[in-house]
C-alpha positions in Angstrom: 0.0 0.0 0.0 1.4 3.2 -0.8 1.9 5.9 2.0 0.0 9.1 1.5 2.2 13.0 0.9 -0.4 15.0 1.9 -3.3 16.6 0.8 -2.8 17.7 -3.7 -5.2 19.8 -3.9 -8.2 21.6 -2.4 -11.1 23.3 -4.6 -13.1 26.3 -4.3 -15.5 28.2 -6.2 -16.2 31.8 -7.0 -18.2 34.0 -8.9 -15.1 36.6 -9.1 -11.5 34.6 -10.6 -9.6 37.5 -10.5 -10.6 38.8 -7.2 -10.2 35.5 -5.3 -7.0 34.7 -6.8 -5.6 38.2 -5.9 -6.7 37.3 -2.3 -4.4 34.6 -2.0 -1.7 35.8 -3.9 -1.4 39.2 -3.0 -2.3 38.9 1.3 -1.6 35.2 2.0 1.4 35.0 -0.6 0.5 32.1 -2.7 1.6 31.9 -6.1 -0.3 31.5 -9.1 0.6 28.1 -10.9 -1.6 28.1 -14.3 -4.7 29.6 -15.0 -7.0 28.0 -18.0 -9.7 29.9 -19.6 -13.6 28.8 -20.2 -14.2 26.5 -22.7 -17.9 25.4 -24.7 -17.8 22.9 -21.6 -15.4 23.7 -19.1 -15.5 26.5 -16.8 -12.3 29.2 -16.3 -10.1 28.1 -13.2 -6.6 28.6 -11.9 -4.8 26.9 -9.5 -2.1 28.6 -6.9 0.2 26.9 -5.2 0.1 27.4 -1.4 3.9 25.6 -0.7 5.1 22.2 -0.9 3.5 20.3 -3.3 -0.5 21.9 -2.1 -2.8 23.9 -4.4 -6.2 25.4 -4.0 -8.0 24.6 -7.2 -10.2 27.6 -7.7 -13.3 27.0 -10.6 -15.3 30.7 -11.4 -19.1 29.7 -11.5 -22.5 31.5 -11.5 -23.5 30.6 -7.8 -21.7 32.3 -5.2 -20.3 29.2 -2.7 -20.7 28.5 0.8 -19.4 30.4 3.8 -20.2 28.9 6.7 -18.1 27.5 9.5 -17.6 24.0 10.6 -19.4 22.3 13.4 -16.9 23.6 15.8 -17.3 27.0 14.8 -13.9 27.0 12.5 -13.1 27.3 8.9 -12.9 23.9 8.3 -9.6 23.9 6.3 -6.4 26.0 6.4 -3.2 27.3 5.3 -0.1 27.4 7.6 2.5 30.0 8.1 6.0 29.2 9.4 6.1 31.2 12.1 4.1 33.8 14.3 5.2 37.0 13.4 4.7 35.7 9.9 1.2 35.0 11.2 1.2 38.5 12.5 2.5 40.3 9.4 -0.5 38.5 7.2 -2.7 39.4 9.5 -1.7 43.3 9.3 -1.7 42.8 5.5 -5.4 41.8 5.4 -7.1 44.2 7.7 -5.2 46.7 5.6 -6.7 45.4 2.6 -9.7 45.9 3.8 -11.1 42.2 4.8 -12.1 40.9 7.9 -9.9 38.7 9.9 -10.3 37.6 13.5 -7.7 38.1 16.4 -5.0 35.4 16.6 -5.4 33.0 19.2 -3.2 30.3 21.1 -4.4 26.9 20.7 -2.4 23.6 22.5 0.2 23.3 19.1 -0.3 26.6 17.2 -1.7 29.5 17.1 -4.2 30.9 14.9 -6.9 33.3 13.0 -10.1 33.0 10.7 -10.1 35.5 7.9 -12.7 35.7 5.4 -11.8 35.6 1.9 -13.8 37.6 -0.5 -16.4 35.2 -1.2 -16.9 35.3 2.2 -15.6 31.7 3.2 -13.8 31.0 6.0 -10.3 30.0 6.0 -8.1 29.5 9.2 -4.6 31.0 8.6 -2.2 29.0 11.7 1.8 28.5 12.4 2.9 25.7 14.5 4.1 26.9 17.7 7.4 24.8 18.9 7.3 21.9 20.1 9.2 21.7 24.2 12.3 19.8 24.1 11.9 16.5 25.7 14.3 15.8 28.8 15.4 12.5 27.1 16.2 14.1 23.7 18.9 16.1 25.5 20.6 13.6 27.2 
């Protein structure tokens, strides 16, 4: 059996291409990978990469998606930073953009904030916060 990477891709829709991709470019620094125009049968899409080997797939359509949070009142999926002032710098890049983003908050292994893109879907934003040194490992 082969042993899974990770996660390829994740895919979102949008009524606005342009605007969403700008949102993750420009404020959450992803990097746009390809984009394909609408076909006959095939609607317009790009996909960024958002480091590693991960991509969010995003598909322009006529309804406007979802934006609700999880059952435990999260986003439901996220992206991860490497560190917290990282964390802290995208969040200042955001709220001067102009969209909302909640406070950052310390969780048991990371910290971390739900902004709203401009569809108005949640998406958590975290950074792993380091890990205590065992006693054993330093012997």
């Amino acid at each position: 059996m082969a042993d899974l990477l990770g996660i390829n891709h994740l895919t979102l829709s949008t009524t606005d291409l342009d605007r969403l991709v700008s949102y993750y470019t420009e404020l959450l620094g992803a990097a746009l990978a390809f984009e394909r125009a609408a076909t006959s049968s095939e609607p317009r899409i790009a996909v960024v990469d958002v480091g590693g080997d991960d991509h969010l797939m995003i598909v322009e359509t006529a309804a406007a998606p979802a934006a609700g949070l999880d059952p435990l009142g999260r986003a439901g999926w996220g992206l991860r930073l490497g560190t917290y002032a990282q964390l802290e710098e995208t969040r200042e890049r955001i709220l001067g953009a102009g969209w909302p983003v909640g406070d950052i908050e310390t969780l048991p292994t990371q910290w971390t904030m739900t902004a709203r893109d401009p569809d108005g879907r949640p998406v958590d934003v975290r950074a792993h916060r380091p890990r205590p040194v065992a006693v054993e490992a330093l012997r």
